[in-house]
N, C-alpha and C positions, 0 to 999 in steps of 0.2 A: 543358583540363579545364573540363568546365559545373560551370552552378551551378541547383539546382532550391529553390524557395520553396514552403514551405506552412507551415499552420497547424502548433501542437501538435495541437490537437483532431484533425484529418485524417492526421497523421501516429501520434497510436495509432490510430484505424482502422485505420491500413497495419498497425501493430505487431499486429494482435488477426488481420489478414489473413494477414501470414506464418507466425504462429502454425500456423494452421490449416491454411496448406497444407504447411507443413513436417512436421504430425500426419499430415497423407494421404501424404505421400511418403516418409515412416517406416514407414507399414505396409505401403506397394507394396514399400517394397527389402526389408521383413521377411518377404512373401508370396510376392517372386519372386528373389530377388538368390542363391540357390542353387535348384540343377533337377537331376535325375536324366540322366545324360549318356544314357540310352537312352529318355525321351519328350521329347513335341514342348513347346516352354513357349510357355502363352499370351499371353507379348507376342512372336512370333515369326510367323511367318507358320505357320498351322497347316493351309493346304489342299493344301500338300504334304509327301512325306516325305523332304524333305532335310533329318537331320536337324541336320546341319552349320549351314549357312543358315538353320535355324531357332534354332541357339541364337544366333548370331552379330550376327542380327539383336534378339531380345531382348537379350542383353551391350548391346550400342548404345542399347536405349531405358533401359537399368536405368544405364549411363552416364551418359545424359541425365537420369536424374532425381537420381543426384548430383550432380550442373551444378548441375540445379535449386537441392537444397535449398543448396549454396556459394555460388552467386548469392545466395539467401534470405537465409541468417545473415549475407552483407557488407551487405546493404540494410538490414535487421535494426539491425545494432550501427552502420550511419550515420545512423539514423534515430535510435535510443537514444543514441549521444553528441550527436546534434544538441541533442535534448528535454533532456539533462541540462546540457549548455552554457546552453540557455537560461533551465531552471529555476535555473542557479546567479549568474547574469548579469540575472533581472529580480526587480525590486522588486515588491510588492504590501502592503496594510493591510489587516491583520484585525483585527478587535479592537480598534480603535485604536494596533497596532504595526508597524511598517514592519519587512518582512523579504525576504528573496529567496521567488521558488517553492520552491526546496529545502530552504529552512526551513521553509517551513507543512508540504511534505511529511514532515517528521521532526517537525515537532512532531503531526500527525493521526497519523501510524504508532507513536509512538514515545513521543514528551514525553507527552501527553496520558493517556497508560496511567500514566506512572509518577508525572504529576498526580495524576489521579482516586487512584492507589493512595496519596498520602499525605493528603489531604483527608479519604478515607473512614477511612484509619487512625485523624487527627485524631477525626472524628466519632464513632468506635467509643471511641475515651480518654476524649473528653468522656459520655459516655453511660455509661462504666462510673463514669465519677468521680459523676459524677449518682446512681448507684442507691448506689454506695458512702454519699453524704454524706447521700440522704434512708433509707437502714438507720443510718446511724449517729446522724440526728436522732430518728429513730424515738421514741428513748429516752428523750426528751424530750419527748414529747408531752404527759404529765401535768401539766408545769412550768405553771403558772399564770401568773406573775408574770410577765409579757414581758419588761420589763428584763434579769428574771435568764438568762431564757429563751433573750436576744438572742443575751448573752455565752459562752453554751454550746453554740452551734449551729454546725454546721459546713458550709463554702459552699465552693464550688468555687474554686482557685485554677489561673488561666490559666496554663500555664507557656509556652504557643505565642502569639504577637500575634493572635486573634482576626480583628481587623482585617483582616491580611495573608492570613489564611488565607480570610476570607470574599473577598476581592481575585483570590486566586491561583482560588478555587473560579467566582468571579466568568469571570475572562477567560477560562478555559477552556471553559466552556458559553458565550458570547460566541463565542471563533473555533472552536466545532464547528460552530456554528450557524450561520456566514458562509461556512467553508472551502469546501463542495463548492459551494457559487452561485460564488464566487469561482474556483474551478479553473477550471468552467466558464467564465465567461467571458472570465479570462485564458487559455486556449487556444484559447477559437476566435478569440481578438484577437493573440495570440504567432505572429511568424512565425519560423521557423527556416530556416538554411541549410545546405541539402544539397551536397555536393561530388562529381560522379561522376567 
C-alpha cells in the first residue's frame, strides 16, 4: 500500500475536480445509460449496422464511466477523511485562542451565527430599554429643581455584564476578520496523508 502527500489547499482543488467530473458523468449515464434496442447509440460505433456491436460496444464505455465515477467518490471521501483528520488533529490561533481547524471551522459556520444572533438580540433589549426610560423621563422634563429631578428619573438597569457582551462581540469580529487569511495559509502549509 502507498502513501501520497499534499497540501489541504491542493487537495480541495482535487475535491472541487471530482465534483465536477462526477457532474459530467452523471449527465453522460443520464443521456445514454438507456437506448432504444432498435437504433444505433452514440457511444457505439455508428458507421456500421451491426446493431449488436453497437450496443455492446456503448454497454462497455457507459461501464467505464461507472468505474469512473466509483474510482471518483473512493478518491473523494480519501481525500475528505484526510482534510477532516487533519483539520481535527491541527492547532491554530485566532483571536487570540488556540483551537483545532475544525473548531474555527464550526465556530465561522456555525458559533459565530448564533454569536452575532445574541449580541444583536443584546443591542435591540438595550435600545428598546433606552427609548422606554427617555418616554418615561419625558415627563419630567418640566422638573426644574435637578436634585428633585435626579431622584425621579429613570436610567437603564444592565441585567447582562456589558463588559462580557462587548468581549464576546469583541472576539467575534476579531476571528472573522483573521479566519479566512488563516485557513489560507494553514492549508497550503498542512500536509495530509493519503493511503491508496
Amino acid at each position: 500500500m502507498s502513501e501520497r502527500k499534499l497540501t489541504i489547499a491542493r487537495a480541495l482543488t482535487r475535491l472541487k475536480t471530482i465534483k465536477a467530473q462526477l457532474i459530467g458523468i452523471n449527465s453522460n449515464i443520464q443521456e445514454y445509460s438507456a437506448w432504444s434496442d432498435k437504433s444505433k447509440h452514440p457511444l457505439g460505433d455508428t458507421t456500421h449496422n451491426d446493431l449488436k456491436k453497437n450496443h455492446a460496444q456503448a454497454r462497455e464505455k457507459i461501464a467505464s464511466l461507472f468505474q469512473q465515477a466509483t474510482d471518483l467518490r473512493s478518491e473523494y471521501l480519501k481525500l475528505k477523511l484526510a482534510i477532516d483528520k487533519a483539520n481535527m488533529e491541527t492547532k491554530i490561533e485566532i483571536a487570540g485562542k488556540v483551537m483545532t481547524i475544525h473548531e474555527a471551522l464550526l465556530y465561522e459556520r456555525e458559533i459565530a451565527g448564533f454569536i452575532a444572533s445574541i449580541t444583536q438580540a443584546y443591542k435591540r433589549s438595550v435600545s428598546e430599554a433606552q427609548g422606554k426610560v427617555t418616554q418615561y423621563n419625558y415627563q419630567f422634563s418640566n422638573v426644574s429643581d435637578e436634585g428633585a429631578k435626579a431622584a425621579l428619573l429613570a436610567d437603564i438597569s444592565y441585567l447582562v455584564d456589558k463588559g462580557e457582551m462587548d468581549k464576546l462581540d469583541k472576539f467575534t469580529i476579531e476571528f472573522l476578520t483573521e479566519i479566512n487569511g488563516t485557513k489560507n495559509e494553514i492549508n497550503a502549509l498542512t500536509e495530509i496523508h493519503i493511503e491508496d
